[in-house]
NUNU-73790 format. One record per residue (C-alpha): x, y, z; residue in three letters; residue number from 0. Coordinates in steps of 0.001 Angstrom, whole numbers, plus 524288, in hexadecimal, padded with zeros to 5 digits. Example, Ala and Ser with C-alpha at 12.3 -4.5 7.8 and 13.67 -1.06 7.14 Angstrom:
<firos>
+-------+-------+-------+-----+-----+
:     X :     Y :     Z :  aa :   i :
+-------+-------+-------+-----+-----+
: 8300C : 7EE6C : 81E78 : ALA :   0 :
: 83566 : 7FBDC : 81BE4 : SER :   1 :
+-------+-------+-------+-----+-----+
</firos>
This chain:
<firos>
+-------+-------+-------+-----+-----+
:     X :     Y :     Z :  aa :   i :
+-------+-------+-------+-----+-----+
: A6542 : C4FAD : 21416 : UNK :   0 :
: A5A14 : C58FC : 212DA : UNK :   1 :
: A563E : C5779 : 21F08 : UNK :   2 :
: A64B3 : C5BDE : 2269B : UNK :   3 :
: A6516 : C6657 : 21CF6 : UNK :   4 :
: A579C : C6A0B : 22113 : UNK :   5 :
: A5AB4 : C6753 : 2309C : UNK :   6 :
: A6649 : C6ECD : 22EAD : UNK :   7 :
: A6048 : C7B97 : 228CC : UNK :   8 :
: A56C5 : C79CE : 233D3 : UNK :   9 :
: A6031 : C7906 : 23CE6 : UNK :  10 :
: A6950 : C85AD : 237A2 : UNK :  11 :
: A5B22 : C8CA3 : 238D5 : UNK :  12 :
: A59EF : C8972 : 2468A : UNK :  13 :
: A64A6 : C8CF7 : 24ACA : UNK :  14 :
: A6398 : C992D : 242F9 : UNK :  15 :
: A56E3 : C9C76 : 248ED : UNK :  16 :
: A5C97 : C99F5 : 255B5 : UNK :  17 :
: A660C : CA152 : 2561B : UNK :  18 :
: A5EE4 : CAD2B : 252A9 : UNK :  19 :
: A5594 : CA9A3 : 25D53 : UNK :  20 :
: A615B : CA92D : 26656 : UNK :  21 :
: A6713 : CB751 : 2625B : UNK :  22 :
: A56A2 : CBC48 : 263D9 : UNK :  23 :
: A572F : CB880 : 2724B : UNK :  24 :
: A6581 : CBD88 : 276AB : UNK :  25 :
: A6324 : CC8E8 : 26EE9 : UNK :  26 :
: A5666 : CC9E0 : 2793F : UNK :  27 :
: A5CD2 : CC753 : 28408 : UNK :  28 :
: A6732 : CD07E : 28358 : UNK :  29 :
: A5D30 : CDB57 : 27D6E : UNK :  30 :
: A5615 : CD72E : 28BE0 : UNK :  31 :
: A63DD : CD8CC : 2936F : UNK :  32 :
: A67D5 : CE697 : 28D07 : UNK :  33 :
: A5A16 : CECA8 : 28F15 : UNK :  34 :
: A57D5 : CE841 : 29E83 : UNK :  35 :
: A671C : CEC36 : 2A05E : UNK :  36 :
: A6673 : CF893 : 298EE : UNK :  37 :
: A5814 : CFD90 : 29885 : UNK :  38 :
: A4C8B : CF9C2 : 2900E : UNK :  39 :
: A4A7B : D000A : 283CB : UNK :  40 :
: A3F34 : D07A2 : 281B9 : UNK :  41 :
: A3197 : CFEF1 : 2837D : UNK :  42 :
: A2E7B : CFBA9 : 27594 : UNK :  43 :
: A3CDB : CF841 : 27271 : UNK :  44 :
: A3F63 : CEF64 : 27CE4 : UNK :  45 :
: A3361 : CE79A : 27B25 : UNK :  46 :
: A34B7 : CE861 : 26C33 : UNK :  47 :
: A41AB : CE3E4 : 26D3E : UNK :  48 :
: A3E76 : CD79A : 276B2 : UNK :  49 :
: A335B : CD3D6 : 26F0D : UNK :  50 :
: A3927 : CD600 : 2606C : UNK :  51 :
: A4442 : CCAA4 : 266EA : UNK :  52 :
: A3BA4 : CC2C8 : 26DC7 : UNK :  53 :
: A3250 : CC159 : 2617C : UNK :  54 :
: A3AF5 : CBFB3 : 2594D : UNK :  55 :
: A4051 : CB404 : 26250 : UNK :  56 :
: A3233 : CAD87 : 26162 : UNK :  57 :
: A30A3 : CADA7 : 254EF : UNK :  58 :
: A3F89 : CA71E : 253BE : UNK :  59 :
: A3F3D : C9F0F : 25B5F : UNK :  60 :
: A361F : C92C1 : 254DB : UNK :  61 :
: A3E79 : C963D : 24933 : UNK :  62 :
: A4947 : C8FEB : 24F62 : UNK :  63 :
: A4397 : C834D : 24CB2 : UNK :  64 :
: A3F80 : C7CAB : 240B6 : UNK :  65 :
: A312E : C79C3 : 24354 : UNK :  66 :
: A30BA : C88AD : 24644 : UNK :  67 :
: A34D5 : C8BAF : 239AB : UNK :  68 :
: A2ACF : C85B8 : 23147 : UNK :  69 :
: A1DCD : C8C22 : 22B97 : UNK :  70 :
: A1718 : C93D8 : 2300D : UNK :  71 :
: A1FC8 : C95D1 : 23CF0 : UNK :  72 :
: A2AA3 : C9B16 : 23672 : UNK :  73 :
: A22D3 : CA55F : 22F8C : UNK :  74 :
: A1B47 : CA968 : 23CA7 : UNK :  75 :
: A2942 : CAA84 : 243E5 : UNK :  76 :
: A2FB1 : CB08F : 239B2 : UNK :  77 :
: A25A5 : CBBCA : 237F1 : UNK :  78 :
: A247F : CBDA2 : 245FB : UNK :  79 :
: A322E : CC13F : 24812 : UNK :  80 :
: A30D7 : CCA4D : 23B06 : UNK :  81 :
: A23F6 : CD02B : 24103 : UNK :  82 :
: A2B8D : CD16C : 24DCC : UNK :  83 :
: A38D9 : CD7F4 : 24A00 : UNK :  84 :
: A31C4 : CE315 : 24111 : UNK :  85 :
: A29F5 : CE52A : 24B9E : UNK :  86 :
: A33AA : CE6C1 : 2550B : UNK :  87 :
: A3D4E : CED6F : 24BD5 : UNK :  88 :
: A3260 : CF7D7 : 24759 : UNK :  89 :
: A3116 : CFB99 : 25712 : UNK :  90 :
: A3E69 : CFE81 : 257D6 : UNK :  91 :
: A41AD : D0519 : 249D4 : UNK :  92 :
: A3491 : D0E2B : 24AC4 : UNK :  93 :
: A2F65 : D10C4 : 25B54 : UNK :  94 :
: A33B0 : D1DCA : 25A3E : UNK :  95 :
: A29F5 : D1F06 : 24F5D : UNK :  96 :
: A2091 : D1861 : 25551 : UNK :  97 :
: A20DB : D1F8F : 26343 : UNK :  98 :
: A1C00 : D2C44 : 25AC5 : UNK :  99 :
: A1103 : D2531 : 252F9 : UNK : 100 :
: A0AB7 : D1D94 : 260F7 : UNK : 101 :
: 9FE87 : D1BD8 : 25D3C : UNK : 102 :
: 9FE5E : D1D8C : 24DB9 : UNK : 103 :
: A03BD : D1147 : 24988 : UNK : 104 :
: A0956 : D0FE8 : 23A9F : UNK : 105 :
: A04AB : D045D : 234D6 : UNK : 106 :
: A13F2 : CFE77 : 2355E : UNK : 107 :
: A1093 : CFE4B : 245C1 : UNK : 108 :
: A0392 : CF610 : 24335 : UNK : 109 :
: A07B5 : CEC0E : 239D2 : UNK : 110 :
: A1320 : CE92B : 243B2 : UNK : 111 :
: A0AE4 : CEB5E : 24EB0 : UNK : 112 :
: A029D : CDF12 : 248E4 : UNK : 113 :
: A0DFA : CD55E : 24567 : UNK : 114 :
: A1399 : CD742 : 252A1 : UNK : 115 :
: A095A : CD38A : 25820 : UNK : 116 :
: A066F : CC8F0 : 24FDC : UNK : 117 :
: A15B7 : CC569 : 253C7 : UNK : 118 :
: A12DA : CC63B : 2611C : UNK : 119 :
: A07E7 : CBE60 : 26121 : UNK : 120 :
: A0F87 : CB29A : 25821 : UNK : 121 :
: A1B79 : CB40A : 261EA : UNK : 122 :
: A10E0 : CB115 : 26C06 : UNK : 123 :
: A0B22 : CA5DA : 26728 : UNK : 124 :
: A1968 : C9FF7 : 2654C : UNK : 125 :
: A1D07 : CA27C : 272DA : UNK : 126 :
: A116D : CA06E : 27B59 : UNK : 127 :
: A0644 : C96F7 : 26F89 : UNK : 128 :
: 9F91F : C9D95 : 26D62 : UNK : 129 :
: 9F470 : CA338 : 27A4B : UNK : 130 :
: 9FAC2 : CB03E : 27BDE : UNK : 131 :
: 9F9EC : CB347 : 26C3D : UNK : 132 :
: 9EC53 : CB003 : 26D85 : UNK : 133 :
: 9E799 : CB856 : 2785B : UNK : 134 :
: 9EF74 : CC46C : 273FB : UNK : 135 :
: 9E984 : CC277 : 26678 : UNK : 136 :
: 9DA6A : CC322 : 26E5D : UNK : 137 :
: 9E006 : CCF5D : 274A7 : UNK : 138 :
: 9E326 : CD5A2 : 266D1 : UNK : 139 :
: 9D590 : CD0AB : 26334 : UNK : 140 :
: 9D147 : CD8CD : 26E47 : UNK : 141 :
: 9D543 : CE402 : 2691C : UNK : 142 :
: 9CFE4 : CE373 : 25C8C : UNK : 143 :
: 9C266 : CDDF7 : 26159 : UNK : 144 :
: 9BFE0 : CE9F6 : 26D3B : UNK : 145 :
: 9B511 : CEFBD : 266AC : UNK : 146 :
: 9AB48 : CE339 : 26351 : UNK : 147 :
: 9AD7A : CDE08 : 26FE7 : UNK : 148 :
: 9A27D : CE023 : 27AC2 : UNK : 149 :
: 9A3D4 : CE687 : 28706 : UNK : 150 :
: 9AFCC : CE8C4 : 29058 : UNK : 151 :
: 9B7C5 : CE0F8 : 284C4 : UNK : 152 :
: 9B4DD : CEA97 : 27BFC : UNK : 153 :
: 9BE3F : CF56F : 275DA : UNK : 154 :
: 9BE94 : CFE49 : 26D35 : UNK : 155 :
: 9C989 : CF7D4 : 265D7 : UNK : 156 :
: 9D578 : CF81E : 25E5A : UNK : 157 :
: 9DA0C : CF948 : 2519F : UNK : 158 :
: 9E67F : CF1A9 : 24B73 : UNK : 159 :
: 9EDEA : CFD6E : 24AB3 : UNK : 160 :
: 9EBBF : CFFD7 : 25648 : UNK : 161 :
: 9EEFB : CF2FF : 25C97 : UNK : 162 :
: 9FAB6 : CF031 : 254E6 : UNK : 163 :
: A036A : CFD6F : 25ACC : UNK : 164 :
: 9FE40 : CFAF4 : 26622 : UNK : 165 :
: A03A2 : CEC52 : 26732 : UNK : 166 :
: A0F03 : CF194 : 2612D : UNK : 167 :
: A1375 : CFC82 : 26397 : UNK : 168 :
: A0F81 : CFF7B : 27266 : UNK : 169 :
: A167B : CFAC4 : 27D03 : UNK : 170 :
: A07F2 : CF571 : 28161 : UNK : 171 :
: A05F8 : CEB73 : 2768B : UNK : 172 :
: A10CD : CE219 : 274EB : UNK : 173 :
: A1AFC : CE949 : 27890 : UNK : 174 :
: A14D4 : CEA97 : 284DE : UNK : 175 :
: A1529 : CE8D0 : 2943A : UNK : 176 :
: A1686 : CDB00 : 2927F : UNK : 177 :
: A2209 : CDC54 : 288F1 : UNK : 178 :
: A297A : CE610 : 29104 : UNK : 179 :
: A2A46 : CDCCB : 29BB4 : UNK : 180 :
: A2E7C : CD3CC : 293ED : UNK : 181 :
: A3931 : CD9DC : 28FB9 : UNK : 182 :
: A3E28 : CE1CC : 2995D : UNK : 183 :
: A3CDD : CD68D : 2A49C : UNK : 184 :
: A3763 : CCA16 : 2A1E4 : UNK : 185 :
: A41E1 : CC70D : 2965C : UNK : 186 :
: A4DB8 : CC9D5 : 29ED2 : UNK : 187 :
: A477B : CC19B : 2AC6C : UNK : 188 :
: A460B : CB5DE : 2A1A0 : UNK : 189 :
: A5320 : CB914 : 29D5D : UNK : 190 :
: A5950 : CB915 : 2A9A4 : UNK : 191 :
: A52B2 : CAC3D : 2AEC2 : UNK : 192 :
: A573B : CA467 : 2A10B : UNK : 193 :
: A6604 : CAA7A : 2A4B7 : UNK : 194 :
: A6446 : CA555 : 2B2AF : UNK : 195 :
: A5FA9 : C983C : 2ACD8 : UNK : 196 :
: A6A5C : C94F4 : 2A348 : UNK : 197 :
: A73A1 : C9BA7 : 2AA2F : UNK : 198 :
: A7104 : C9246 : 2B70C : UNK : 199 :
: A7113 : C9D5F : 2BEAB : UNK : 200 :
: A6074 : C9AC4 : 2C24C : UNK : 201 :
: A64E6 : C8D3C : 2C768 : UNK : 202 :
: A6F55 : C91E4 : 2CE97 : UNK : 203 :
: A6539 : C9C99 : 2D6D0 : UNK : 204 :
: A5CAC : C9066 : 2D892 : UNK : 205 :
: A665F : C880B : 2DD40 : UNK : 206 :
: A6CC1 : C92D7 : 2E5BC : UNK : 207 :
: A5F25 : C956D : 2EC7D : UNK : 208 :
: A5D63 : C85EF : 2EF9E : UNK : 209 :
: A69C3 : C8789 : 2F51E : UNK : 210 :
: A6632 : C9174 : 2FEC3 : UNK : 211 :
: A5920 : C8D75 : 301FF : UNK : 212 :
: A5794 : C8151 : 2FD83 : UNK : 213 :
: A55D8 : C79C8 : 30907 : UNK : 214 :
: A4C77 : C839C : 30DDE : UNK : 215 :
: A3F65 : C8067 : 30E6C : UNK : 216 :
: A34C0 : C8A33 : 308D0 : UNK : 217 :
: A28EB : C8DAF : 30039 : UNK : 218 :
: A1E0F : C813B : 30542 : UNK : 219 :
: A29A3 : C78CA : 30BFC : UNK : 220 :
: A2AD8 : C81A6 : 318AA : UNK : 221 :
+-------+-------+-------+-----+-----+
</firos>
């Protein structure tokens, strides 16, 4: 009896989890829709906006299961989407403020700075294991280590503070080049090509070009 009273908590939280999971990714999709139909909003909100979702969705996503809700898992996923939402939210509630301090960070943009990053890295190793997490973290190490290094790898350095904003708050740390494509283009072509997918319409352009040239020889056969 324990055990189907157990099973069936588990079961409520799964679903539960799920569900939330689901609303995270149409909520992302139609946030992608409105802004390539409409215009993007300005270059820190956008990619705020698609990474506050999409983080949030990585760390939610092993919670939908019961082995990814045990210790310490649950803790790591839990404060990542904590760490990722205040950072996201802070962006939005305080840019204007930071715009006019660029440069002079408050110690409220450095601490945040940090655990996004730290968040970043953790969504990372969920998504894609150790490599990636592991070379960015040599890169940060880079930073710090510029001025005992010999030669051309040397530098003159950077501080924390210094670091942090710039990973942060910049739209050439992590809310970068690499982000913006992401979500201005890459999100909506993956988008579009799980539509055509489901939708059968991608089998029916495959079928309708066999049925043109099918029975035409190219590529190595002529």
């Amino acid at each position: 009896m324990a055990d189907l009273v157990k099973r069936g908590e588990e079961n409520r939280l799964d679903k539960g989890f799920s569900i939330v999971a689901y609303t995270l990714a149409v909520l992302l999709g139609l946030f992608q829709i409105y802004t390539a139909l409409f215009g993007v909003l300005p270059a820190v909100y956008q990619r705020a906006a698609h990474w506050g979702i999409i983080g949030n969705f990585i760390f939610l996503l092993p919670l939908c299961k019961p082995e990814g809700r045990r210790f310490p898992g649950v803790l790591i996923n839990i404060m990542g989407i904590l760490c990722t939402t205040v950072a996201t939210v802070y962006i939005y509630q305080n840019y204007d403020l930071i715009i006019t301090r660029l440069g002079a960070p408050v110690p409220a943009d450095i601490y945040l700075g940090i655990i996004l990053t730290v968040a970043v890295l953790a969504a990372a190793y969920q998504t894609l294991g150790w490599p990636l997490p592991t070379l960015s973290l040599l890169f940060l190490l880079y930073a710090f280590a510029g001025p005992y290094l010999p030669g051309l790898l040397g530098h003159r350095g950077y501080n924390l503070e210094r670091l942090s904003s710039f990973l942060y708050l910049g739209t050439e740390g992590i809310f970068g080049p690499a982000m913006n494509v992401a979500a201005t283009y890459i999100f909506l072509f993956i988008l579009l090509g799980v539509f055509l997918e489901h939708s059968g319409a991608g089998q029916f352009f495959v079928d309708l070009a066999f049925a043109v040239s099918g029975r035409i020889a190219g590529g190595p056969a002529q």
